[in-house]
Every structure is written in C-alpha cells, then in structure tokens.
C-alpha positions as CSV (number, residue, x, y, z in Angstrom):
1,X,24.4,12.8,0.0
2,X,20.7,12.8,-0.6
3,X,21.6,11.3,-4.0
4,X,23.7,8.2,-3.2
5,X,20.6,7.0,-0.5
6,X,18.4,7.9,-3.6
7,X,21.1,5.1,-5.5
8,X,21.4,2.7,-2.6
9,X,17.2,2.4,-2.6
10,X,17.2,2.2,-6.0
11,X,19.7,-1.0,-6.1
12,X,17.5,-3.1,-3.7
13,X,14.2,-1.8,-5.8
14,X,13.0,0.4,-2.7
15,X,11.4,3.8,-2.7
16,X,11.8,7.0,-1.2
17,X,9.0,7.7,1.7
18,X,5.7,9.3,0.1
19,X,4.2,9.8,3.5
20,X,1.9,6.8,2.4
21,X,1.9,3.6,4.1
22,X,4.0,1.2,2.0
23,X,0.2,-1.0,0.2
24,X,-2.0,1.5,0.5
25,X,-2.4,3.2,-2.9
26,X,-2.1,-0.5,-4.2
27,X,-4.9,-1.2,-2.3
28,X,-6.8,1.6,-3.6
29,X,-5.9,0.7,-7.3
30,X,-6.8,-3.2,-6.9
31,X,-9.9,-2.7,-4.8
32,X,-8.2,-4.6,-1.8
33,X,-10.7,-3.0,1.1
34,X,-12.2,-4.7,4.5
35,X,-13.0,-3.8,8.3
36,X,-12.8,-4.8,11.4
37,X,-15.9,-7.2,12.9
38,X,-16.3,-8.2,16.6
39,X,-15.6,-11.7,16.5
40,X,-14.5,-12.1,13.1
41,X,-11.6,-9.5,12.9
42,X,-11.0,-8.3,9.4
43,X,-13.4,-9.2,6.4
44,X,-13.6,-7.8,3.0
45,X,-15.8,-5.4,1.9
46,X,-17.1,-3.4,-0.7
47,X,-14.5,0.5,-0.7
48,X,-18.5,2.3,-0.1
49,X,-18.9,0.7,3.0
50,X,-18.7,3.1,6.0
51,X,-16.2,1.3,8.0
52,X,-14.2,0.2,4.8
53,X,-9.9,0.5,4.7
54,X,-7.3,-0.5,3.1
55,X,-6.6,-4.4,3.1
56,X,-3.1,-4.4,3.9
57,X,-3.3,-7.9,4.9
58,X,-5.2,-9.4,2.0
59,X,-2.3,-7.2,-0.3
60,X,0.2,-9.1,1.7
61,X,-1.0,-12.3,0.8
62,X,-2.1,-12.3,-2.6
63,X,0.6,-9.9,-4.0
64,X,4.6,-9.4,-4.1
65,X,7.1,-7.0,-4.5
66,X,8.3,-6.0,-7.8
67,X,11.9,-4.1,-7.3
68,X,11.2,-3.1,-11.2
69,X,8.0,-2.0,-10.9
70,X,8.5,-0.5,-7.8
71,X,4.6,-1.7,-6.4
72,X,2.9,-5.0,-5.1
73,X,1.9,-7.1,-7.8
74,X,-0.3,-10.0,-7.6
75,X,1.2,-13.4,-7.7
C-alpha cells in the first residue's frame, strides 16, 4: 500500500513528509530569512541575526513549485 501512495504523490510531483515544513530547507539554501517587528511585521534579515527564520512568505512569492524538481524554484 505504502507504495501506490508513494506513486499517487509522485504523479502530482509531491513528496513524502520529511518532518520539515514544506519551504524551509529552500529557505535555508536561498538565504530567504526575516523576523517579526512590532509595527512592521516580517522584514528580512541577515540568517546571523538573533531573531532570524525562515521566510516562508518571501519563498512564496518569489518562487514556484517544480513537480520535477521536487523544490520551490524561483520564478
């Protein structure tokens, strides 16, 4: 059974759960990162800065889905 779900995500270019949040390790590897400021809600910032995480939202808006890759791209 586990196989033919392994087939049906590979059809629509999706991938098994890692555990990770779907962006993050793209984030990592594009050097997407920002935090949270009163008043100004997410900014970027530099990945050294204390209060630094993943920018899932700037992934989301300057990248895509590639079903052959299997990762965000940017557009």
């Amino acid at each position: 059974m586990q196989d033919d779900w392994e087939k049906e995500l590979e059809k629509v270019g999706l991938i098994p759960w890692s555990g990770i949040w779907p962006g993050v390790e793209e984030c990592q590897r594009m050097n997407l990162w920002s935090k949270m400021v009163k008043g100004e809600g997410w900014v970027r910032c530099d990945k050294e800065d204390p209060e630094a995480s993943e920018a899932l939202n700037d992934l989301y808006s300057e990248c895509k889905w590639s079903k052959e890759k299997k990762a965000f791209v940017k557009i």
